[in-house]
N, C-alpha and C positions, 0 to 999 in steps of 0.2 A: 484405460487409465482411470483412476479413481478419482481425479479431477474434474471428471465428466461430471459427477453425483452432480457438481455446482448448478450446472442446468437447470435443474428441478427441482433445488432445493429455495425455499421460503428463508428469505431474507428479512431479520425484520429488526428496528432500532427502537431503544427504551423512549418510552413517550417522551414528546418535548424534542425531539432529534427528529429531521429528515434529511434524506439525500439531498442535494439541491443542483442545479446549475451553476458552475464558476464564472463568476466577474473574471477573466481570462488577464488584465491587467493588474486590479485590485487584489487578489487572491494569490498570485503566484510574486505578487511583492509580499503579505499576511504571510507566506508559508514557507518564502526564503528565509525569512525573519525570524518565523517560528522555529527550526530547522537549524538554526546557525550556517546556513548555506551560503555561498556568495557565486550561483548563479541563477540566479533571477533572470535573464537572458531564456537562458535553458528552459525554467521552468514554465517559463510564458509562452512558450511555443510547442511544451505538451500539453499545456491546457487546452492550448486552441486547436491542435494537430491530432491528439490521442487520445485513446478512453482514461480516465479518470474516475476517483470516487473519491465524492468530498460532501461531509454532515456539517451540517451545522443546528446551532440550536434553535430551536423557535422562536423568534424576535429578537435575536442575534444576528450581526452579519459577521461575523469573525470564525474563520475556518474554527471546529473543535477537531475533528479526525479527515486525514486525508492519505491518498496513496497515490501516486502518478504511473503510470506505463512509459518503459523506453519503447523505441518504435525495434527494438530488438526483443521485444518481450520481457526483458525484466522489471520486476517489481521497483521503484524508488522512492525513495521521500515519503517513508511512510510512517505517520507523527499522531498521535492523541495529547492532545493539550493534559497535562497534567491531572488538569482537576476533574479532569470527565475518564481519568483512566479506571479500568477495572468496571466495565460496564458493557463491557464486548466491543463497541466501537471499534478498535484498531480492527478485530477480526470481522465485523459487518463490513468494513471498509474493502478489506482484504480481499473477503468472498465475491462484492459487488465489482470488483475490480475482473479476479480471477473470471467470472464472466464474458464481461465486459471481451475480454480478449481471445475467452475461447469461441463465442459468437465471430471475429473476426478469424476465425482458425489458428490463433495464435497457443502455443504452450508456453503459460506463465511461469516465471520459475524467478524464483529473487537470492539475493547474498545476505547472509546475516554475518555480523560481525562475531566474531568468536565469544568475545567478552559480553557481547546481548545475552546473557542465560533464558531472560524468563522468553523472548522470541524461540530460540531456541527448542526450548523446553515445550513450550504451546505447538511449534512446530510438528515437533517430533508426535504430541499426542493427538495431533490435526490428521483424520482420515482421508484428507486428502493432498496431503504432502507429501513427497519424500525426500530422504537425503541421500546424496551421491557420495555411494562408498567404493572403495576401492581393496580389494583384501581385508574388508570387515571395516576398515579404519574410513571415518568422513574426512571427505576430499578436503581441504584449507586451499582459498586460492587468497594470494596477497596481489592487491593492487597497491602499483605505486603509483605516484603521481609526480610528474615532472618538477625538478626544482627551479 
């Protein structure tokens, strides 16, 4: 699988950003928030449970890109603050993650929303992604959620 390449590839963030450790309370409250999420419950117990990848800037303490692991292997919650987008970050994040999971023998694999293009797009030209087609056409899976 071409996911492997992660292994060995050099990981690296625009000066002023490093990886960090998550304040496992404080951070997964910053990230529900950031997110428009409402569970915080949830998130608080992959920080402390799962791999994760979370930047922040130097002499900030305020998540700027982050991605969480389900204990299923999908990708979730994965946010660049606005003002730091377009600087690789979502995808340093991505890749430190993708790691992260395949050292535990996991295959990562995530859900993009239809309407996400430029993930999509990035996706698509990522050598180490693919997309699950079916008769040429990419799979749509719709999640509901209970009312």
């Amino acid at each position: 699988m071409q996911i492997f390449k992660l292994l060995i590839q050099k990981i690296e963030l625009p000066q002023g950003y490093s990886f960090v450790k998550a304040d496992e309370e404080k951070d997964a409250q910053r990230m529900t928030k950031m997110n428009n999420r409402k569970d915080f419950k949830h998130n608080e117990v992959l920080l402390r449970r799962m791999p994760y990848a979370l930047v922040k800037q130097d002499g900030n303490n305020e998540p700027i890109a982050f991605e969480l692991l389900d204990p299923s292997g999908i990708f979730r919650l994965q946010y660049t603050h606005p003002d730091h987008r377009g600087q690789g970050l979502g995808n340093a994040v991505e890749r430190k993650l993708a790691r992260k999971a395949l050292k535990l023998e996991m295959i990562p694999y995530k859900f993009v929303e239809v309407d996400n293009t430029n993930v999509i797009e990035a996706s698509l030209r990522c050598p180490y992604w693919t997309r699950w087609e079916h008769n040429g056409q990419s799979v749509e899976i719709n999640i509901l959620k209970p009312a």
